[in-house]
C-alpha positions in Angstrom: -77.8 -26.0 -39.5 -74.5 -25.6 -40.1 -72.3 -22.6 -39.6 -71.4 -20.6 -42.7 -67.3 -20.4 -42.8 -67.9 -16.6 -44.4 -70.0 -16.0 -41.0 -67.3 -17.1 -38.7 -64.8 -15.0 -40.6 -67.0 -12.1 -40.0 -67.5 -12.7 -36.4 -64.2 -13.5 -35.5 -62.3 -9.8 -37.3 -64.9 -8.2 -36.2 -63.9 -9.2 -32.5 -60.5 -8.9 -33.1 -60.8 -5.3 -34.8 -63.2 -4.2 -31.6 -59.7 -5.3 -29.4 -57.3 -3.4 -31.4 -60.0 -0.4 -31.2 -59.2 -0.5 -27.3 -55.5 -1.1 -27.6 -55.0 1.8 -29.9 -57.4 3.8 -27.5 -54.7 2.9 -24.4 -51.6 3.7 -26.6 -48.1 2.2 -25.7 -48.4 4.3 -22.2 -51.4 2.2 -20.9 -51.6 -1.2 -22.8 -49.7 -3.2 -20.8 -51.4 -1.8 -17.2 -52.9 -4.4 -15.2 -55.8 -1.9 -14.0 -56.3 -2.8 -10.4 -52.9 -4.3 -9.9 -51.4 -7.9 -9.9 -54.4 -10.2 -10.6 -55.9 -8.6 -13.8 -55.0 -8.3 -16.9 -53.7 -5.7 -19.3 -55.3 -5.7 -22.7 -52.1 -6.5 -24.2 -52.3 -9.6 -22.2 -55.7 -10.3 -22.8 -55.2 -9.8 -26.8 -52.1 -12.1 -26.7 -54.4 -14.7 -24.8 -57.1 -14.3 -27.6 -54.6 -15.6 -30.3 -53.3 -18.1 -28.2 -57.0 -19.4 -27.6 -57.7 -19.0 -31.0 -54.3 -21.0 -32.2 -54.9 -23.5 -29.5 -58.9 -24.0 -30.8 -58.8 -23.7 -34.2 -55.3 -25.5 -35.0 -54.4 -27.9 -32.2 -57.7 -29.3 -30.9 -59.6 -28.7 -34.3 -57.0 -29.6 -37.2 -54.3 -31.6 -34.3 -51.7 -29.4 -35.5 -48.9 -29.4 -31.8 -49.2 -26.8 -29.8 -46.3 -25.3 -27.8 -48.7 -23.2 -26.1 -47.5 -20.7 -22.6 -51.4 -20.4 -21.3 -50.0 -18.8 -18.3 -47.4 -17.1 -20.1 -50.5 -15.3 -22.5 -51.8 -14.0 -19.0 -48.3 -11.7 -18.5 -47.2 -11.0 -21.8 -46.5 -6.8 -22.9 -46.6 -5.9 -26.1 -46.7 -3.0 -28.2 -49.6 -1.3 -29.9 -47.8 -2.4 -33.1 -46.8 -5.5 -32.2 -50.1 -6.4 -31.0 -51.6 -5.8 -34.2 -48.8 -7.7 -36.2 -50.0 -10.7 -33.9 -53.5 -10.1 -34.3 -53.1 -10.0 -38.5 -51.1 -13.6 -38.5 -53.5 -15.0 -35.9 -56.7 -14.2 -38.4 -54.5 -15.3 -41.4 -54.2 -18.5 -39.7 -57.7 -19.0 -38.4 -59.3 -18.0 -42.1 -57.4 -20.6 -43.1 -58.2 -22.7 -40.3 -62.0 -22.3 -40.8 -61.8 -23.3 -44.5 -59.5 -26.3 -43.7 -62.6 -27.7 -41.1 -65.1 -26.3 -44.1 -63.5 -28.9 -45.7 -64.0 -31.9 -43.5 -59.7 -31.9 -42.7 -61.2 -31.7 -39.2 -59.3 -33.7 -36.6 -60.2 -35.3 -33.1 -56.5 -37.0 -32.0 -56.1 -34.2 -29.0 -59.2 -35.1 -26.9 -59.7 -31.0 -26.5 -63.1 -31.5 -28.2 -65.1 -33.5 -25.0 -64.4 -30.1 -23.1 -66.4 -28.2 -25.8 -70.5 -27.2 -24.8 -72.2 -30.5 -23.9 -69.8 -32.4 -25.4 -70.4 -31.8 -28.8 -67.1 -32.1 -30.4 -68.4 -30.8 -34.2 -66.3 -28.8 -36.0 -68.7 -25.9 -36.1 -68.4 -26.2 -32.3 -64.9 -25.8 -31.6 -65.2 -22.3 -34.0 -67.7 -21.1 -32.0 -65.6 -21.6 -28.9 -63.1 -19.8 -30.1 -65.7 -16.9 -31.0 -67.6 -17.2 -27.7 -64.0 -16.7 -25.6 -63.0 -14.0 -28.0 -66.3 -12.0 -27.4 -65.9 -12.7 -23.3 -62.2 -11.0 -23.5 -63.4 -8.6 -25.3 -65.7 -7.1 -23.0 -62.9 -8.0 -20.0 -60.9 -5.4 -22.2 -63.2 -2.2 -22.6 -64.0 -3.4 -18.7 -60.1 -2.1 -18.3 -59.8 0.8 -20.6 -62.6 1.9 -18.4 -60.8 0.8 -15.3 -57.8 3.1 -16.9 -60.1 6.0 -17.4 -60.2 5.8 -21.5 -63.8 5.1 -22.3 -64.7 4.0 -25.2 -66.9 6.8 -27.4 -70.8 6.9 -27.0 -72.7 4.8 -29.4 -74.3 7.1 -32.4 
């Protein structure tokens, strides 16, 4: 089986529209708190981390574009509800067109990233669902701190 580029698309804005759910939720006054202090992240931290993940994936280690990548500086990084969205829009632009580019075979193993994927299996399908599988964890790690800062999300209908 392999996995549908349309399906990954799905997945993937679907994750990313959930995140921007909680950062408009926490507004400009609460996106950047770190809920329990130095040591956790904000979600506007966590949502810059995302991209960078899904840059890092998708275009570095899939399609060996370079990568001037700040990991650590993802982890610290304030934003605003606006801006967060801008970089969430040109992070799904790119990764659309990521996905079709490894749809397409362009696929490219010169960074060595691809032995750290699940039991070595360095397929292209693979590193996308990476990227979704980390996307989905920071979700949760984000409505786990709008909870933390007292905005819960709304009851399932």
């Amino acid at each position: 089986m392999n996995l549908d580029p349309a399906t990954a698309e799905r997945y993937l804005r679907r994750a990313f529209r959930k995140m921007l759910a909680v950062v408009d939720r926490l507004g400009d006054e609460r996106v950047n708190v770190q809920p329990h202090g130095d040591g956790t992240n904000s979600a506007a931290a966590l949502v810059v981390h995302c991209c960078g993940v899904t840059e890092f994936w998708l275009g570095h280690v899939a399609l060996g574009r370079p990568s001037t990548r700040d990991r650590a500086g993802e982890f610290v990084a304030t934003a605003s509800v606006a801006e967060l969205h801008d970089i969430v829009d040109r992070t799904i632009a790119t990764a659309v067109a990521d996905i079709d580019r490894l749809d397409a075979g362009e696929g490219n193993d010169d960074s060595g990233g691809r032995s750290h994927l699940l039991d070595g299996d360095g397929s292209d399908g693979s590193a996308v669902l990476h990227v979704l599988e980390e996307i989905y964890q920071h979700l949760g790690h984000m409505e786990l701190t709008a909870d933390a800062l007292g905005e819960r999300s709304p009851p399932a209908a």
